[in-house]
C-alpha positions as CSV (number, residue, x, y, z in Angstrom):
1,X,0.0,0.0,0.0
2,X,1.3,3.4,-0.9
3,X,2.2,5.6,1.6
4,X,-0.3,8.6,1.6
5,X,1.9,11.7,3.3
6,X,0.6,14.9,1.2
7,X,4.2,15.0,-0.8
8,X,4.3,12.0,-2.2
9,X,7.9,10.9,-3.5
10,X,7.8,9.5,-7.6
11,X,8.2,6.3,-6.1
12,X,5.2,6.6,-4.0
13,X,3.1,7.7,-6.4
14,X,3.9,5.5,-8.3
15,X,2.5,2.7,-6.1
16,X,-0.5,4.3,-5.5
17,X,-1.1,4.3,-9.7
18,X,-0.7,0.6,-9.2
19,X,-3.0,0.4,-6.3
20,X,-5.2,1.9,-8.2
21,X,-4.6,-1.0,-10.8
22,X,-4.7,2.0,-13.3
23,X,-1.0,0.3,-14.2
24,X,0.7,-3.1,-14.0
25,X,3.6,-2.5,-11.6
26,X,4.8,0.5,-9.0
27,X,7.9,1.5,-11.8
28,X,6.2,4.4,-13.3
29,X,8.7,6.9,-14.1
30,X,8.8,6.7,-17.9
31,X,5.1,7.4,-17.6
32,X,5.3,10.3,-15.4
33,X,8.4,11.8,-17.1
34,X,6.0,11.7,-20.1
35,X,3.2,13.6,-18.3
36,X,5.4,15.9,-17.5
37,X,6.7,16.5,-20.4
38,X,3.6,17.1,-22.4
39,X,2.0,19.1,-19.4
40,X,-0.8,16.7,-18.5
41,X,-0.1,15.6,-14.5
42,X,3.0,17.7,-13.2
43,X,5.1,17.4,-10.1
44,X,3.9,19.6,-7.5
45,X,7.5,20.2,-5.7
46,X,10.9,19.4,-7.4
47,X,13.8,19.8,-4.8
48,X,17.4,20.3,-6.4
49,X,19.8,19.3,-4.4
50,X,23.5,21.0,-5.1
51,X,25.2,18.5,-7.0
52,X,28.5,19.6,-5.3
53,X,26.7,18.9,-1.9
54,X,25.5,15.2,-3.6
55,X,28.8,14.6,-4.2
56,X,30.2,15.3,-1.0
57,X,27.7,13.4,1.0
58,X,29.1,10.5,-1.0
59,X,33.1,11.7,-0.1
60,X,33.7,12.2,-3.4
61,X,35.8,15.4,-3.9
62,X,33.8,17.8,-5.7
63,X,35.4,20.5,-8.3
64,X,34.6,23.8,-8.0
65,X,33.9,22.6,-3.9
66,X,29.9,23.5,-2.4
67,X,29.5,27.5,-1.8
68,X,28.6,28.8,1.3
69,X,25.9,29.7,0.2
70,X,25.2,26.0,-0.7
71,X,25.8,24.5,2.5
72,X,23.5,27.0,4.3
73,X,20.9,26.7,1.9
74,X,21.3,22.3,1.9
75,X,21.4,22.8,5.5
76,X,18.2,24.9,6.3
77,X,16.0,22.6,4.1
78,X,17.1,19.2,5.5
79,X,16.7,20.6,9.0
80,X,13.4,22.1,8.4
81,X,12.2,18.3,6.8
82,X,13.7,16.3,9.5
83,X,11.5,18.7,12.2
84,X,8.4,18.3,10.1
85,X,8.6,14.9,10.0
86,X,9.4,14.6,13.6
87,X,6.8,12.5,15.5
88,X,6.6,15.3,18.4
89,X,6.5,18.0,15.9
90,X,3.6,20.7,16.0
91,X,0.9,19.2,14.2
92,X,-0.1,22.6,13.2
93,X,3.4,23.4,11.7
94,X,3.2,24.4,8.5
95,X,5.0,22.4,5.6
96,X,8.3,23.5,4.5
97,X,7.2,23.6,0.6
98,X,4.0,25.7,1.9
99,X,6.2,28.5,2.8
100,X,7.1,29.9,-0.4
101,X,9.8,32.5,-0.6
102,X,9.8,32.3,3.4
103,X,10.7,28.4,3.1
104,X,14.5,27.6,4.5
105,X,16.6,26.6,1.7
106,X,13.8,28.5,-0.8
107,X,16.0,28.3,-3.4
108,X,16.3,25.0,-3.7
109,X,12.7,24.6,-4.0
110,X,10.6,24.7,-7.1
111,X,6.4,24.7,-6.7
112,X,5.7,25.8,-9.9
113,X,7.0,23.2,-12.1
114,X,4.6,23.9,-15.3
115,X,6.5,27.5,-15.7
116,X,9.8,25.2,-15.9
117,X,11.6,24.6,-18.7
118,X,11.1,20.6,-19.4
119,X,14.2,18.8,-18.4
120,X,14.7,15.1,-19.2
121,X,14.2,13.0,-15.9
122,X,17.8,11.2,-17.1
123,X,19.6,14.4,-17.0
124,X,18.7,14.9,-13.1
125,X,21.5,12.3,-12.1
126,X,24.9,12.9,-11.0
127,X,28.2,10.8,-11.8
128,X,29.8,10.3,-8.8
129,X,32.7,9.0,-10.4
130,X,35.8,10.9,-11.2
131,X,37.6,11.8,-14.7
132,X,38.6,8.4,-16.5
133,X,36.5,6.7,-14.4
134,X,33.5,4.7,-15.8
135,X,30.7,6.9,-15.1
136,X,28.1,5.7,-11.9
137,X,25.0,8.1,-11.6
138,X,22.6,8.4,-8.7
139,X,19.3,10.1,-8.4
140,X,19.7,11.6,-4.9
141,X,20.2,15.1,-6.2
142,X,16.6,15.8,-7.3
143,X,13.3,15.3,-5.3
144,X,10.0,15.2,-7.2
145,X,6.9,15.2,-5.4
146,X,3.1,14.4,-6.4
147,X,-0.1,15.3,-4.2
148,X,-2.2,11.5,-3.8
149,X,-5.6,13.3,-5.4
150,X,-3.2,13.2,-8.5
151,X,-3.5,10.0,-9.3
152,X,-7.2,10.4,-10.3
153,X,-5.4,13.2,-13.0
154,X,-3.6,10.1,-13.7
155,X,-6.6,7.7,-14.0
156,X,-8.6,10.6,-16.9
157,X,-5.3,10.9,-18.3
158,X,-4.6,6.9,-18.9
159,X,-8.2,7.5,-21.1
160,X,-7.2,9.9,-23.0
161,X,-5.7,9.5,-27.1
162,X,-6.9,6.7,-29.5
163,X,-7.9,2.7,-28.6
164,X,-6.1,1.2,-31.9
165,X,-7.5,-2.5,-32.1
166,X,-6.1,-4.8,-34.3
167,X,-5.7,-8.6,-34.1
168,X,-2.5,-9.0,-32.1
169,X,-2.7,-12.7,-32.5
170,X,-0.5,-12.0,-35.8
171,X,2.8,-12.0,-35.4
172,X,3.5,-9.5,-37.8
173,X,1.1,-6.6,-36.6
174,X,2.1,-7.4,-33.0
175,X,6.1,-6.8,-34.4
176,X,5.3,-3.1,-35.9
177,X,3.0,-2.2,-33.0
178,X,5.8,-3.0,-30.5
179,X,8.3,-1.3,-32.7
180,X,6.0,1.8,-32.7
181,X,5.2,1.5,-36.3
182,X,1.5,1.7,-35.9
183,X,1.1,3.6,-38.6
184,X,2.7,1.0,-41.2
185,X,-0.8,-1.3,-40.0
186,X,-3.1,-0.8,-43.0
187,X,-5.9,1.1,-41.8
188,X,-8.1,-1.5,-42.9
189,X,-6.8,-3.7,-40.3
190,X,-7.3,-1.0,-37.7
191,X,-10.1,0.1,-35.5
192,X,-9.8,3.4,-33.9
193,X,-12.0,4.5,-31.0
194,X,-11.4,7.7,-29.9
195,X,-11.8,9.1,-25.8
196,X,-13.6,11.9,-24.6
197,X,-13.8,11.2,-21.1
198,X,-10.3,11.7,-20.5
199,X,-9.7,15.0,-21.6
200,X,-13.3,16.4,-19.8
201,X,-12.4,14.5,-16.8
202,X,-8.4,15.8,-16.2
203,X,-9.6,19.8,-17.7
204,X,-12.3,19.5,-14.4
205,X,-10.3,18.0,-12.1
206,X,-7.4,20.7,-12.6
207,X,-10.1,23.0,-12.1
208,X,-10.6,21.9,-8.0
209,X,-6.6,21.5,-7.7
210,X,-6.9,24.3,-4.4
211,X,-9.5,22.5,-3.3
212,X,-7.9,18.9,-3.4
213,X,-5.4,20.2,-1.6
214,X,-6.9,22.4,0.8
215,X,-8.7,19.0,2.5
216,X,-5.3,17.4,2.2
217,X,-3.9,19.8,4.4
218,X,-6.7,19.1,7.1
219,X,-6.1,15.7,6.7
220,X,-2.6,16.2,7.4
221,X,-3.1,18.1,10.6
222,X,-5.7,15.5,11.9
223,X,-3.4,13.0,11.2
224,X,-0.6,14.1,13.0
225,X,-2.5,15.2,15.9
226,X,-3.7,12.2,16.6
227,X,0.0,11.2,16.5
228,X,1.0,13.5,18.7
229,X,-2.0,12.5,21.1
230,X,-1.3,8.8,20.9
231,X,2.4,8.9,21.3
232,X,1.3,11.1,24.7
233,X,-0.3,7.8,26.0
234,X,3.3,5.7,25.7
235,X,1.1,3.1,23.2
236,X,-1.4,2.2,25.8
237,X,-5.3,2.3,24.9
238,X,-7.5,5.2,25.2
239,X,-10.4,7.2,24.7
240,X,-10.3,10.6,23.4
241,X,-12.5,12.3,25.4
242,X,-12.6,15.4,27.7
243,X,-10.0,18.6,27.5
244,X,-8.0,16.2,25.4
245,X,-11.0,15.6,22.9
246,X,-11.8,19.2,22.8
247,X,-8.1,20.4,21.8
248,X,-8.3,17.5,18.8
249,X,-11.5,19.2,17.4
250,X,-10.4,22.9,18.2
251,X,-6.8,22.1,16.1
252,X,-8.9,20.3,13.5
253,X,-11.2,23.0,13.2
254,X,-8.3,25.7,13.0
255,X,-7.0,23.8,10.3
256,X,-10.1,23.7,8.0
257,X,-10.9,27.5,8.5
258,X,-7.2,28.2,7.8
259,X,-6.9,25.9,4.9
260,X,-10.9,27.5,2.9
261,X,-9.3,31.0,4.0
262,X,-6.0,30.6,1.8
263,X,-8.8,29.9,-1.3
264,X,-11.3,32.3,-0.4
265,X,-13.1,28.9,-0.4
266,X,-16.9,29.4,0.2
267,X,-19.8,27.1,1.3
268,X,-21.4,27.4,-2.1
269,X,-18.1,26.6,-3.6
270,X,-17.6,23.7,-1.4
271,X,-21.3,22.3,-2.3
272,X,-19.7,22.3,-5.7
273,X,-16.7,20.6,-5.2
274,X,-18.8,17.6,-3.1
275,X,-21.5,17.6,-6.2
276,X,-18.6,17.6,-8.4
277,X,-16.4,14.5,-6.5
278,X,-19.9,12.8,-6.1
279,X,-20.7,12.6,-9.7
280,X,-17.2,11.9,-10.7
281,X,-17.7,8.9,-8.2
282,X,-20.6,7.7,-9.5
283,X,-19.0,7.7,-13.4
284,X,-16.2,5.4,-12.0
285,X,-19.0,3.3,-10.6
286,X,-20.9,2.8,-13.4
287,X,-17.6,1.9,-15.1
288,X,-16.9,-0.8,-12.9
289,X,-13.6,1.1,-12.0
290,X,-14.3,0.1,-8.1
291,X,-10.7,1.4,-7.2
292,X,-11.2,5.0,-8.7
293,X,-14.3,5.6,-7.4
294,X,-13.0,4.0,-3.7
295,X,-10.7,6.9,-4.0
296,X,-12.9,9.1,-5.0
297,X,-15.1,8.0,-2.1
298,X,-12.1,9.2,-0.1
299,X,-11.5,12.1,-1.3
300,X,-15.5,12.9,-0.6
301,X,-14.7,12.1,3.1
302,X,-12.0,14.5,3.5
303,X,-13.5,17.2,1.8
304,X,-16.8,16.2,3.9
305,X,-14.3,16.6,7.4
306,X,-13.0,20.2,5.8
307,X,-16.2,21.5,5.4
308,X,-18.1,20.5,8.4
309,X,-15.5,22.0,10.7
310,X,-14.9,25.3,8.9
311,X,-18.7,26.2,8.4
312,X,-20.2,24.1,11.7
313,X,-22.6,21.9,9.7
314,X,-22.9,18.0,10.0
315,X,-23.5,15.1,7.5
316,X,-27.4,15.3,7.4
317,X,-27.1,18.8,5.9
318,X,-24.5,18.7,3.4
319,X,-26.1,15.1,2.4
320,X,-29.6,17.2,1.9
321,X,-27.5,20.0,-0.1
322,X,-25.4,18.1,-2.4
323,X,-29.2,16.7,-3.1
324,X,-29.6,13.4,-5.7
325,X,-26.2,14.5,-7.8
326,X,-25.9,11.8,-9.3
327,X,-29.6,10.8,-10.0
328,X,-30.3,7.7,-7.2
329,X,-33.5,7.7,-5.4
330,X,-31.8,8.6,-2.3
331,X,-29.2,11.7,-1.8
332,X,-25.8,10.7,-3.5
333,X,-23.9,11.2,0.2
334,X,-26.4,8.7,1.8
335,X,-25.6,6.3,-1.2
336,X,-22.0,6.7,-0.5
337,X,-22.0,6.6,2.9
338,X,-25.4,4.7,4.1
339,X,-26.5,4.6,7.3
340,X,-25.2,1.3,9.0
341,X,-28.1,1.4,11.6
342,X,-30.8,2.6,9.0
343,X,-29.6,-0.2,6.8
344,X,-29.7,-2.8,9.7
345,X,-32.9,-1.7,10.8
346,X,-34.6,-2.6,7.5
347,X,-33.2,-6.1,7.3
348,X,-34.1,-6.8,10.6
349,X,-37.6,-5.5,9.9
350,X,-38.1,-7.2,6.8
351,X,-36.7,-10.4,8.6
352,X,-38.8,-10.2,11.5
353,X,-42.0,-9.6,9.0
354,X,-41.4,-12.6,6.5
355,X,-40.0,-14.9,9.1
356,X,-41.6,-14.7,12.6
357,X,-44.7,-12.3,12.5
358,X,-45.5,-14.6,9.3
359,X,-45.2,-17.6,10.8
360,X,-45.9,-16.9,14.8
361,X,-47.9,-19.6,16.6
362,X,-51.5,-18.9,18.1
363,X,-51.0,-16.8,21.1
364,X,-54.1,-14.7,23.3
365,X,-54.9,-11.5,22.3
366,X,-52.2,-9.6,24.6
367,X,-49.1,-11.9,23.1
368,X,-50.0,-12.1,19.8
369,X,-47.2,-10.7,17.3
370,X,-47.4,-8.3,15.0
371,X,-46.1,-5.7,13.2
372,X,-46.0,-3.2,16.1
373,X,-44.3,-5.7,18.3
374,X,-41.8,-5.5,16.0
375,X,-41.5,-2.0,16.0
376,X,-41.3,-2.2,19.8
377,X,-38.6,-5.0,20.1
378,X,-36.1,-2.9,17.5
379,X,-36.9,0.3,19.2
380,X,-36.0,-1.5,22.4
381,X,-32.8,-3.2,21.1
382,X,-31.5,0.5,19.6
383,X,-32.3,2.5,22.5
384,X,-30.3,0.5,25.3
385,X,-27.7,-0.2,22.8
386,X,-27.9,-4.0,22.0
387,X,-26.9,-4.0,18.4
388,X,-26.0,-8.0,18.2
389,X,-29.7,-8.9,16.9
390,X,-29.6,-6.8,13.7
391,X,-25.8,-8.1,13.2
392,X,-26.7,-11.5,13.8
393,X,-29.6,-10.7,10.7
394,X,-27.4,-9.3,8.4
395,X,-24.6,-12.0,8.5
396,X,-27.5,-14.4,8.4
397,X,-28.8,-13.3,5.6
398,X,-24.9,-12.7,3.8
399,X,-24.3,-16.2,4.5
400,X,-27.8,-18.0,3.7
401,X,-27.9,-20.7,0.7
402,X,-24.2,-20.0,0.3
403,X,-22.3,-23.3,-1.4
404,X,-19.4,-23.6,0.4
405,X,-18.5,-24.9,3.5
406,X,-17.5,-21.5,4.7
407,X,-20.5,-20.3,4.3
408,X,-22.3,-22.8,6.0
409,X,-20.0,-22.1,9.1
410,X,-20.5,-18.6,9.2
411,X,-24.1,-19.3,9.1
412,X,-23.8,-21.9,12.3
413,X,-21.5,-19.6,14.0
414,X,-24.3,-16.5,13.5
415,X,-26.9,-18.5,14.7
416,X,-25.0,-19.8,17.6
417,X,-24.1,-15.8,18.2
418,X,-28.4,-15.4,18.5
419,X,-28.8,-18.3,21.1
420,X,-26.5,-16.4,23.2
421,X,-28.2,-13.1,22.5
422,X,-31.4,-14.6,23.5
423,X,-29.7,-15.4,27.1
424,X,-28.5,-11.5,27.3
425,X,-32.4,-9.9,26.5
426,X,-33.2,-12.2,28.7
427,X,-31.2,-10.4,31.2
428,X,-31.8,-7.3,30.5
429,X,-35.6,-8.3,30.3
430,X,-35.1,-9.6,33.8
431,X,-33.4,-6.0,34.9
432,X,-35.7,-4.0,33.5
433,X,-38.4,-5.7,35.5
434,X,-36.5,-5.4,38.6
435,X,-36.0,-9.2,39.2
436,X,-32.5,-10.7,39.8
437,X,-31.3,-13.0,36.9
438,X,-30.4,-16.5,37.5
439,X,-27.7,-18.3,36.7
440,X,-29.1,-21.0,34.2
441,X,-31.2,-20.0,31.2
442,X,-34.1,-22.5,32.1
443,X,-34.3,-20.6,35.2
444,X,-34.4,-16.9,34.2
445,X,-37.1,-18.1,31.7
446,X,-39.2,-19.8,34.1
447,X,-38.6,-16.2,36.7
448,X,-39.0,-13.9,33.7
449,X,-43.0,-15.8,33.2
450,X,-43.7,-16.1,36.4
451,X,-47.0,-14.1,36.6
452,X,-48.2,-16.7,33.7
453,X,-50.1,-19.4,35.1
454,X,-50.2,-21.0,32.1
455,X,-46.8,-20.6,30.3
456,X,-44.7,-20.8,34.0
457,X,-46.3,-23.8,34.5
458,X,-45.0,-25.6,31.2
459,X,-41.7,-24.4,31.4
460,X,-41.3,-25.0,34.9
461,X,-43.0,-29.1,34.4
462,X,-41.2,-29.9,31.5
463,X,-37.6,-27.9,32.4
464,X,-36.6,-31.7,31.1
465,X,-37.2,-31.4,27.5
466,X,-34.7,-28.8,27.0
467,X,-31.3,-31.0,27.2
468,X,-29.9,-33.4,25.3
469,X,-28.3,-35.9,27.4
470,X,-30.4,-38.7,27.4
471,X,-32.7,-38.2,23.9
472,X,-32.4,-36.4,20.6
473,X,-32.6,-32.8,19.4
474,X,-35.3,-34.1,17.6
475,X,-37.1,-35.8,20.0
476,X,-37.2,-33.4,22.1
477,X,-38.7,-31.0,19.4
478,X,-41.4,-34.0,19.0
479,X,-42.0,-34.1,22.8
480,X,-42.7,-30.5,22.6
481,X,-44.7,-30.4,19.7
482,X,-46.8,-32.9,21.2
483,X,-47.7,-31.3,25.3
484,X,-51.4,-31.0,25.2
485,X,-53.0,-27.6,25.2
486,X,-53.8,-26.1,28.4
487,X,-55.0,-22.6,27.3
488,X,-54.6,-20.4,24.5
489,X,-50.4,-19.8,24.8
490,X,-48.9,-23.4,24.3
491,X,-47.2,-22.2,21.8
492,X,-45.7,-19.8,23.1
493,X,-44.1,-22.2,26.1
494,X,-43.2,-24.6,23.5
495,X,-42.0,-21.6,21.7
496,X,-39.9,-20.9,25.1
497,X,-38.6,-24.7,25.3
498,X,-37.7,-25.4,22.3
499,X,-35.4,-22.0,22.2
500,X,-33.5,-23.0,25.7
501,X,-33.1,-26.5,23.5
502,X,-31.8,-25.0,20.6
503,X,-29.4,-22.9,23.0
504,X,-28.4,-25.8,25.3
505,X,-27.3,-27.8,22.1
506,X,-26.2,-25.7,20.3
507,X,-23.8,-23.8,23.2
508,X,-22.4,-27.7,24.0
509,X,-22.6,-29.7,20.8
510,X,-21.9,-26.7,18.3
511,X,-24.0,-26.5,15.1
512,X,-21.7,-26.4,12.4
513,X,-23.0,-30.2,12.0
514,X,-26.6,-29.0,11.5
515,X,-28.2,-28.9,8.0
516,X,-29.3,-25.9,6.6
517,X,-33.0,-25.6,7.1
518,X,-32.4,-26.6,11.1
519,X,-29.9,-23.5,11.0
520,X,-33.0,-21.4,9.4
521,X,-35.5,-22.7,11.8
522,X,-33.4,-22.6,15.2
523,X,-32.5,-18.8,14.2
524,X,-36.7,-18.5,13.7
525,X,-37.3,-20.3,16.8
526,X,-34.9,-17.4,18.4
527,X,-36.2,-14.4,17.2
528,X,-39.6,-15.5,18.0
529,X,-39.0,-16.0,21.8
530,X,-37.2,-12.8,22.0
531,X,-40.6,-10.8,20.5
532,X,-43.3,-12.9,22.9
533,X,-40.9,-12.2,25.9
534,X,-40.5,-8.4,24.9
535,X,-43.9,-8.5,25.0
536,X,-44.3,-10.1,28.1
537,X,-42.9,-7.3,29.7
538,X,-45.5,-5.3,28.4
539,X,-48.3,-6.9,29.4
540,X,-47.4,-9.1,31.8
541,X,-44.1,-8.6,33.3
542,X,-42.9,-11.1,35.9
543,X,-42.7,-10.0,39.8
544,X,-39.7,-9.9,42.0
């Protein structure tokens, strides 16, 4: 993985064009040199070193020897890098190449690179070898640096020109086109398709340059912050919270007002620039070029950061603002960047609808599920915090009528994850109702239904029926299936028992052995006895 500092060595950027799988390999140079060269991506720092001061450093005797001048100015740049990069450095210290003319060592610094005179990327090395010497050249005397939002320059720019399809399969063709003779191909063998999108793409992306930056800058500070605020707790965990938390935002917050300020940068503009990365996203998308967009998904979040802390505005409002950019039936930022517990709510929902309100057993009037028991159990669950219910649903239904065996384990191990859950609501069923919680499951059922004649009495009579030691999982489930009425809520004790069964087996014997449909119907059996004991406590809730 690339590294992803703001100045970004060659090397570096060219690994992050091969992350990007926009090339084959990280050796890019040729490529960028060309770029360059024609004025289509350009370095955004070149650092030129003093060749005498290169050949020094390697205790080679240089002739005419470094200046003065030199030395100071070699100095005053290295220092000033080495205390930016220093992990206790101020987080809010600007950037040596941000300085301009004020920079230490200025004049070895170039940040306008397109006013340059082009000069070939060979003719940066030095021979460190003497007269009559076979020459030895290095590339330590010149520094080129690329900002990371480059690379989607880099992505419009690989677009741009003429697809030339031919049949490669012939030798011959394949000879002139690797030659660079494409133009000795008869035309007729030849089929040119010429790019648009490249050329649109890189002219609009230029156009937000300031802006790219301008979040990278935030980013920057934020990141070394939290450096700084890490390395303050020798590597032990914590929790960024209090005084500490506060000075985090406030430096964060300075940073993004400082970094709009430098651009004049407004929040009109910056409902642009999100409308603009949005629907560059969403072209990338529909492409099926997943690692652009995921970087342009990136970029979004920074700028998103950058803009909430320099005009105090949160997600919900820019996500209203930027509006359907790029034409889903939901705003573009919520597509992005959905809502995890929206998103989890819905499948639970929908799973609770089709799979237990659907199919719930007879109950009496007061226990009898429907939809606004469901409403009631996920309210529950998401206002104390007990999230394990909707994640046990949506790995459920990820790993449902998969092939593999993998699959099939991560289904037994999710439905061995909602027996457990079932014990925990039980418990905090239990507290909520003031009654102390038992030890064994059996037992906090049976105290959780205590004020029900008719279900306490099943569950406390036939506490049996719930282990497997001396009969079958599936005779049990028969045994249950077969107690004789003895008012209107057998089912919801055989509900009850054949949960704790499920549980009991499960927690001992594991379920990876269990066919499909018994996974299915053991998770149904779950979520079934969490909704009639939910709404036990509604109607009925057990007594100290």
């Amino acid at each position: 993985m690339a590294s992803r500092d703001r100045f970004m060595s060659a090397k570096e950027f060219g690994a992050l064009i091969a992350d990007l799988r926009l090339t084959p390999t990280l050796f890019q140079n040729g490529l960028l040199e060309f770029f360059e060269h024609e004025r289509i991506v350009v370095p955004v720092v070149r650092v030129c070193w003093p060749n005498s001061m290169i050949l020094e450093s390697r205790d080679v005797v240089s002739d005419p020897p470094p200046t003065q001048a030199e030395r100071d100015a070699t100095q005053a740049l290295s220092d000033a890098l080495r205390l930016w990069r220093r992990f206790d450095a101020d987080p809010e210290l600007p950037h040596p190449f941000d300085l301009g003319a004020q920079a230490p060592g200025a004049a070895l610094i170039t940040t306008d690179v397109a006013s340059q005179e082009f000069v070939d990327w060979a003719d940066f090395r030095t021979n460190i070898r003497g007269p009559g010497q076979d020459p030895l050249y290095i590339s330590d005397g010149v520094d080129t640096y690329y900002h990371d939002w480059q690379v989607l320059l880099v992505a419009d720019a690989l677009m741009m020109g003429v697809h030339v399809i031919f049949d490669t399969r012939k030798p011959e063709l394949l000879k002139q086109a690797v030659s660079g003779r494409l133009s000795d191909i008869p035309a007729k063998m030849t089929r040119s398709i010429v790019s648009f999108e490249g050329s649109r793409g890189l002219t609009k992306g230029l156009e937000w340059a300031l802006w790219f930056d301008a979040a990278a800058k935030v980013e920057a500070v934020r990141s070394r912050k939290l450096t700084a605020v890490s390395m303050g707790h020798n590597g032990h965990t914590f929790t960024l919270e209090g005084a500490e938390l506060a000075d985090f935002n406030a430096v964060q917050k300075r940073s993004a007002e400082r970094a709009l300020a430098a651009i004049a940068g407004t929040c009109d503009d910056a409902r642009s620039f999100l409308i603009y990365l949005c629907e560059r996203w969403d072209e990338w998308s529909r492409r099926g070029g997943n690692e652009v967009a995921g970087e342009y998904k990136r970029q979004i979040g920074l700028a998103l950061r950058m803009v909430m802390l320099a005009f105090d505005t949160d997600f919900k409002a820019l996500a209203v603002g930027v509006g359907r950019a790029t034409g889903h039936f939901a705003n573009t930022l919520d597509v992005i960047f959905p809502d995890w517990k929206h998103d989890a709510r819905d499948k639970a929902e929908l799973s609770l609808k089709h799979s237990v309100v659907a199919k719930a057993p007879t109950a009496d009037a007061a226990l009898t599920l429907d939809d606004a028991a469901i409403t009631d159990l996920l309210d529950w669950l998401e206002r104390t915090d007990q999230w394990k219910v909707h994640l046990s649903i949506e790995a459920i239904l990820k790993h449902q009528f998969g092939a593999s065996s993998v699959d099939h384990s991560a289904l037994a191990k999710e439905v061995e994850s909602l027996s457990t859950t079932f014990e925990h609501l039980a418990n905090a069923l239990l507290d909520e109702a003031g009654v102390s919680s038992p030890a064994a499951l059996m037992k906090k059922v049976q105290a959780f239904w205590n004020t029900s004649t008719e279900v306490h009495g099943i569950l406390t009579t036939q506490y049996a029926l719930v282990g497997t030691k001396t009969a079958t999982r599936a005779d049990r489930l028969a045994a249950i299936a077969a107690l004789t009425p003895s008012g209107p809520n057998i089912d919801v004790a055989r509900t009850i028992l054949a949960a704790v069964l499920y549980r009991n087996d499960g927690l001992h014997n594991g379920m990876a052995s269990w066919v499909e449909p018994e996974l299915h119907e053991a998770a149904r059996i779950f979520l079934t006895a969490m909704m009639f004991c939910r709404k036990n406590l509604l109607v009925s809730p057990p007594s100290p």
